[in-house]
C-alpha positions in Angstrom: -3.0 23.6 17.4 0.5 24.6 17.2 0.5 23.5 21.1 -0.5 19.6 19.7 0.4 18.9 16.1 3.8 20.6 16.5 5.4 18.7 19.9 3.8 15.1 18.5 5.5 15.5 15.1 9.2 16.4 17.0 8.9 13.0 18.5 8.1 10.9 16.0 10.7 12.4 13.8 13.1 11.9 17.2 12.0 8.7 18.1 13.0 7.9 13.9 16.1 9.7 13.9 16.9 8.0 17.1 16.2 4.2 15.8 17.8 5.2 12.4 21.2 5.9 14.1 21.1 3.2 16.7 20.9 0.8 13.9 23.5 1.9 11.9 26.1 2.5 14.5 24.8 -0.9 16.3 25.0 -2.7 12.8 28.2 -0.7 11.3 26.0 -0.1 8.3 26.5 3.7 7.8 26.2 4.4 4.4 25.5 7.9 3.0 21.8 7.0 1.8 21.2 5.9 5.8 23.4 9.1 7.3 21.3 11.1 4.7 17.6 9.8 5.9 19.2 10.1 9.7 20.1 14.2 9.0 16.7 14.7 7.2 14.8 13.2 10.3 17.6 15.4 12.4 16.5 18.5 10.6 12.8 17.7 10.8 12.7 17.1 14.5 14.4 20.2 15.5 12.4 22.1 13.0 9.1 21.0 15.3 10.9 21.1 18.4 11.9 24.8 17.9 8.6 25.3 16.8 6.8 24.3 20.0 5.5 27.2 21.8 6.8 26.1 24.9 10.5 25.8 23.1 10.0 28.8 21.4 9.7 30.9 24.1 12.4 30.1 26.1 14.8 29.8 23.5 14.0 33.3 23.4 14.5 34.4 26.4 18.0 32.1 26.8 19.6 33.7 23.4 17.8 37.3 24.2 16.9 37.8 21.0 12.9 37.6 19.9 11.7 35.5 18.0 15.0 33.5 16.8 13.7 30.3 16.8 11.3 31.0 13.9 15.1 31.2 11.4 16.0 28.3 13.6 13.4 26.5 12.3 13.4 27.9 8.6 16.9 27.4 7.8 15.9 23.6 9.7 13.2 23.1 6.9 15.2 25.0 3.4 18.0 22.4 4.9 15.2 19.4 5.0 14.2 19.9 1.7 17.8 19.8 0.2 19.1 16.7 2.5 16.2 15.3 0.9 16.8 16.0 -2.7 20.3 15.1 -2.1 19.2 11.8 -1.0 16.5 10.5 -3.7 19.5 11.9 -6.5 21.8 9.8 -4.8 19.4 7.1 -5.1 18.4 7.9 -8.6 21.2 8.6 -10.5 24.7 7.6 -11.5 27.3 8.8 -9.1 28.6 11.2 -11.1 25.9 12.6 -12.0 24.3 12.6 -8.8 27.5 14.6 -7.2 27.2 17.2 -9.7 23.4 18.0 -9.0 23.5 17.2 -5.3 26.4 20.3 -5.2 24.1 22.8 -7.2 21.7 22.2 -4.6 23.9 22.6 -1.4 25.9 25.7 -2.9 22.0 27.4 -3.0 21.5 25.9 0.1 24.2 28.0 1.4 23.3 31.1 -0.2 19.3 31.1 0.5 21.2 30.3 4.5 23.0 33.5 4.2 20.2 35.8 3.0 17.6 34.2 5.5 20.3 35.1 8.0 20.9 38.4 6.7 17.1 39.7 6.2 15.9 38.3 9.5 18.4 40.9 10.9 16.7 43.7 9.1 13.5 43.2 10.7 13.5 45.3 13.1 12.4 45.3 16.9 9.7 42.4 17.3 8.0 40.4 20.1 7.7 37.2 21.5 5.2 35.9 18.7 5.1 32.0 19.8 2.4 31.3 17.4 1.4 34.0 15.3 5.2 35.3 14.1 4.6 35.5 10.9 1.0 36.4 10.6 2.2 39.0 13.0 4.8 40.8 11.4 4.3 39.9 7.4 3.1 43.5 6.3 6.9 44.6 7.0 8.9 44.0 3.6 12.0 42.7 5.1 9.7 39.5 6.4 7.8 39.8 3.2 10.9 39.1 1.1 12.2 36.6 3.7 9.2 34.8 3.4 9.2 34.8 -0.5 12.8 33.2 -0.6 12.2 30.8 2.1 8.7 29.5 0.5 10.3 29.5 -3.0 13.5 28.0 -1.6 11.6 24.9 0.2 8.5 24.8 -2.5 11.1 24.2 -5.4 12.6 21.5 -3.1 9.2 19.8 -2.6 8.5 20.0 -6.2 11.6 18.8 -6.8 11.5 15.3 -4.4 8.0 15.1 -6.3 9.5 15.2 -9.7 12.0 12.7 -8.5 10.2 10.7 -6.4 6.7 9.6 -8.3 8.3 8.7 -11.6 11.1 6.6 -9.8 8.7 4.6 -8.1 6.6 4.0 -11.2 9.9 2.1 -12.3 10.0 -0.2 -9.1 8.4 -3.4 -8.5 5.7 -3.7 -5.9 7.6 -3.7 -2.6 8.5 -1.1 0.5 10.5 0.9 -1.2 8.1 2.3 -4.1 5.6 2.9 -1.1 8.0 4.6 1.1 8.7 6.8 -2.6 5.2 7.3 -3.0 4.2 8.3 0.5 7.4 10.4 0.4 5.6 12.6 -3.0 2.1 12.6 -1.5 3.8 14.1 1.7 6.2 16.7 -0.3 3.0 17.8 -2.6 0.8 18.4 1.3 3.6 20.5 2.0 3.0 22.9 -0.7 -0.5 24.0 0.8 1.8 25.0 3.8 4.2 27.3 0.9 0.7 28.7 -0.3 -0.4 29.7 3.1 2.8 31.5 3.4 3.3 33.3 0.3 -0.3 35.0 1.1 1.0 36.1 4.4 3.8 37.7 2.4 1.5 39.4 -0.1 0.0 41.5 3.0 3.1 44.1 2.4 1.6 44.6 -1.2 -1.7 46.1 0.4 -3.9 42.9 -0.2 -5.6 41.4 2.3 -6.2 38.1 1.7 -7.6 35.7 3.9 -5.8 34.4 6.9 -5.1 30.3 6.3 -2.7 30.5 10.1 -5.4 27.2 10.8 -4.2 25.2 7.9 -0.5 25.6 8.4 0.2 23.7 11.5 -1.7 20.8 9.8 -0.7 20.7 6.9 2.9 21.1 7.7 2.5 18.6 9.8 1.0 16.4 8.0 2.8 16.5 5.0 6.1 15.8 7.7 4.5 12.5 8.5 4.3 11.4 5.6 7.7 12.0 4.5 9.0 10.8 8.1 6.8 7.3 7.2 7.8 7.0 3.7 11.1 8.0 4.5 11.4 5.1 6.6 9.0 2.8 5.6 11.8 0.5 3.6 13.0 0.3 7.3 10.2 -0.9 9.0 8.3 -1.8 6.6 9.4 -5.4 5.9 9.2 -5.9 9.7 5.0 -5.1 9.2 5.3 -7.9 6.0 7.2 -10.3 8.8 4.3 -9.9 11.2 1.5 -10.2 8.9 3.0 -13.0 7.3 3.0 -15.0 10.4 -0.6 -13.8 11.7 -2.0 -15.5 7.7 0.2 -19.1 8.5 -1.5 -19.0 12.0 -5.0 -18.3 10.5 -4.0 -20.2 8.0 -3.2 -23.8 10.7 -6.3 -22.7 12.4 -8.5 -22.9 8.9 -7.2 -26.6 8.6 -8.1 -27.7 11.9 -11.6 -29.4 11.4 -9.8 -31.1 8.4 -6.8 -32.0 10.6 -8.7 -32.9 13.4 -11.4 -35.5 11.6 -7.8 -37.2 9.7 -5.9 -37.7 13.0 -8.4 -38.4 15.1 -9.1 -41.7 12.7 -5.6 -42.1 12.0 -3.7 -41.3 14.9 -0.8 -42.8 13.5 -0.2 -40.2 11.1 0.9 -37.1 13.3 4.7 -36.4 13.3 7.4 -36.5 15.9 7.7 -32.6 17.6 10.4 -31.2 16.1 13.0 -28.7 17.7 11.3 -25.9 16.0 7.8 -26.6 16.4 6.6 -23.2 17.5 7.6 -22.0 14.3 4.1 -20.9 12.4 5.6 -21.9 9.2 6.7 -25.3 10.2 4.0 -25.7 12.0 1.5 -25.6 9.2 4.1 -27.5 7.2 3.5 -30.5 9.5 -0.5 -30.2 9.5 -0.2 -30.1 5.6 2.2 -33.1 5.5 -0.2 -35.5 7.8 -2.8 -34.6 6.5 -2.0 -35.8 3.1 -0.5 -39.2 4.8 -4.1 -39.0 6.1 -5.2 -39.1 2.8 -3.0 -42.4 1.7 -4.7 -44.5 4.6 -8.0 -43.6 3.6 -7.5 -44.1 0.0 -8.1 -47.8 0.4 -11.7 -47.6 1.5 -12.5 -45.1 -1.1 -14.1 -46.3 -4.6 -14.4 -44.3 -7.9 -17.9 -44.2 -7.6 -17.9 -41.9 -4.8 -16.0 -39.6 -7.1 -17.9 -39.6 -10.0 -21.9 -39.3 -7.9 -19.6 -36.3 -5.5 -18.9 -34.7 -8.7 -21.9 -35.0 -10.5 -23.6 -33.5 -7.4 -21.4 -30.8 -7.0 -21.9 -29.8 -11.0 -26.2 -30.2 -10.1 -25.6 -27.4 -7.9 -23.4 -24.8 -10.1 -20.1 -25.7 -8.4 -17.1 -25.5 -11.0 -12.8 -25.2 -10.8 -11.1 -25.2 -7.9 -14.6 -25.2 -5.4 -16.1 -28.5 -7.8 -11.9 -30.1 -6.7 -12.3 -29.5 -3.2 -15.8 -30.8 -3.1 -15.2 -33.7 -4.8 -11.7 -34.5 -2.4 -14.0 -33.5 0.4 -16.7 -35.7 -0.4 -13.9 -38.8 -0.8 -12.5 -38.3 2.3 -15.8 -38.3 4.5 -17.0 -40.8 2.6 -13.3 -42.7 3.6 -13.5 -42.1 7.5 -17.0 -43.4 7.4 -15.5 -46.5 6.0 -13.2 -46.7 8.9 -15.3 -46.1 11.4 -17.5 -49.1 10.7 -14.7 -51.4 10.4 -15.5 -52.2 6.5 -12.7 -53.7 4.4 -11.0 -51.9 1.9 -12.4 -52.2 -1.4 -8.8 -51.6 -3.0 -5.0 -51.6 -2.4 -3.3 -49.3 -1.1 -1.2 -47.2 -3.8 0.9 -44.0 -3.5 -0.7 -40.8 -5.9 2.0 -39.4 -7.2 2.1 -35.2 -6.3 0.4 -33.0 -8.6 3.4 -31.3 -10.3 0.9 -28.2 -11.1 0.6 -27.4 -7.6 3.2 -25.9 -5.1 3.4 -25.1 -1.6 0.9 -22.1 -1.5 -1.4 -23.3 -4.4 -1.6 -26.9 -2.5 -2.8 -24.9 1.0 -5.1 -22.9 -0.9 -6.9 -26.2 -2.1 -6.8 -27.9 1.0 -8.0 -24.5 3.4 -11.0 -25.2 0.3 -11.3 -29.0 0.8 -11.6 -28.0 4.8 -14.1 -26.0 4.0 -16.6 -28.3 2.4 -15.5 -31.0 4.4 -17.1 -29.0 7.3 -20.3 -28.2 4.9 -20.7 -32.6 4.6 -19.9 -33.1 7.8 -23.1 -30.4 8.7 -25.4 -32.0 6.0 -24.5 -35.7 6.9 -25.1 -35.3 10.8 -28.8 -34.6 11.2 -29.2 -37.8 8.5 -26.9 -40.0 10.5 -28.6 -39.0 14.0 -32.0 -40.3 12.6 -30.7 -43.6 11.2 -29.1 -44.0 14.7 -32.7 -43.1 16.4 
């Protein structure tokens, strides 16, 4: 697994270190926050890439010495997990108090670098382990007690972007940013499975012999870094994925008004609007649909009586309908009841007069009602057919 999970997280976490830094230095809009996330997704590529059999190997045979790129790669994820914590304090906290914790957590950065460094030294002659190092080698004490202060080292950092992370985002309104927290906590707290698996390859050197978990590591490592890699980035790219789907709803949204639109300016052609500059827009497009069809609606209003209204409602009531559905059935009902007017060339049976707008109902509230109205206009339009092909016959 090591040959799959491990190569595909090293680029994604490249390919989002790379787009990171191309968008700062393109947009001049460093900032440490941004130079934080780009060293974090640094870290966590080269932490995979080193870990990649293929990688691992020849890094081993190009330095001589076996098995280096395993405290490549450990020193790459202890430094992960304080960029990290660095990162959410900076976010978190007042600058002051954000320095003064962020430099407790580097100085023991440093330290827990040095004795990594120092006890992978001690371990003695080894072999070329590309996927199996530590399962391998854990019964000597030297890796035993490396293995405890790295785990420790990165578990207390992925406890700690927990701690910092859920809470924050409890305090956030709905938006990218308290996902990309989230996401970032469920990630962290996957990550500790992979610091459980470890610590029982450690406890080998005590005589136990507990059973192996080398299956679960590369997965859940690896899972738990694609979740941080999303969530770190999702405040990124996540308003881009709001963008999109915003647009494909206004598009469904112009196609759902169609029949409506169709019916209105097909009897009154007069009613569609000059093509404007930006027509291709989706928003300005249903904009314009929404406008003619309610001047639709002011050259129909002539041929339409009260009476329709009250028998459309009463109907609509005889059959459950209530609120917003018993509105739209009711406007729907006027309006068919209006183009059939037209269409035979009957006289208006009152004067034209401007309805003032409904001052309850804004822009999204007024589509809502006519995508409803659309809809039972179609319903009428089904109903009314069959009876109007037998009084033709």
């Amino acid at each position: 697994m090591n040959e799959i999970f491990y190569p595909t997280l090293a680029v994604v976490a490249w390919v989002a270190a790379v787009v990171r830094l191309s968008s700062a230095l393109r947009k001049g809009a460093a900032t440490p926050s941004r130079n934080a996330v780009t060293a974090a997704l640094i870290l966590l590529a080269t932490t995979f890439t080193m870990s990649t059999p293929v990688v691992w190997g020849f890094a081993d045979r190009i330095t001589g010495i076996d098995n280096i790129t395993a405290l490549i790669a450990h020193l790459c994820v202890v430094g992960f997990s304080v960029t990290i914590q660095v990162l959410l304090l900076g976010w978190t906290n007042p600058a002051a108090v954000a320095r003064r914790r962020s430099r407790r957590r580097i100085v023991s950065l440093f330290v827990v670098v040095t004795v990594l460094g120092v006890l992978f030294t001690q371990l003695g002659p080894t072999e070329t382990r590309t996927t199996d190092f530590v399962a391998s080698y854990a019964h000597r004490p030297q890796l035993a007690a490396y293995l405890i202060i790295y785990v420790s080292a990165f578990a207390m950092g992925l406890i700690d972007i927990v701690r910092i992370c859920w809470p924050y985002a409890e305090i956030l309104d709905s938006g990218w940013l308290r996902r990309g927290l989230r996401t970032t906590a469920v990630g962290a707290s996957v990550g500790l499975v992979y610091c459980v698996a470890r610590l029982l390859d450690a406890s080998t050197t005590l005589g136990w012999s507990p059973p192996r978990w080398e299956g679960i590591i590369p997965i859940s490592s690896s899972t738990g870094a694609l979740l941080v890699v999303v969530g770190l980035t999702m405040p990124v790219w996540g308003p881009r994925v709001s963008r999109v789907r915003k647009m494909f709803r206004t598009l469904r949204r112009y196609q759902q008004l169609h029949p409506l639109w169709s019916a209105l300016t097909d009897a009154v052609p007069g009613i569609k609007l000059p093509a404007g500059p930006e027509w291709w827009k989706p928003g300005d497009r249903l904009h314009r649909r929404v406008v003619e069809i309610y001047d639709a609606y002011l050259a129909l209003r002539p041929y339409v009586s009260e009476e329709i209204s009250d028998e459309a409602r009463r109907q609509a009531h005889a059959t459950g309908v209530v609120g917003d559905d018993l509105a739209a059935m009711v406007e729907a009902a006027r309006i068919h009841a209006g183009l059939t007017a037209m269409a035979s060339g009957a006289a208006p049976s009152q004067p034209a007069r401007p309805t003032p707008p409904d001052p309850t109902l804004d822009e999204e509230s007024e589509i809502r009602h006519l995508i409803r109205t659309t809809r039972a206009f179609t319903q009428i339009r089904l109903v009314a057919a069959p009876a109007e092909s037998v009084h033709e016959r």
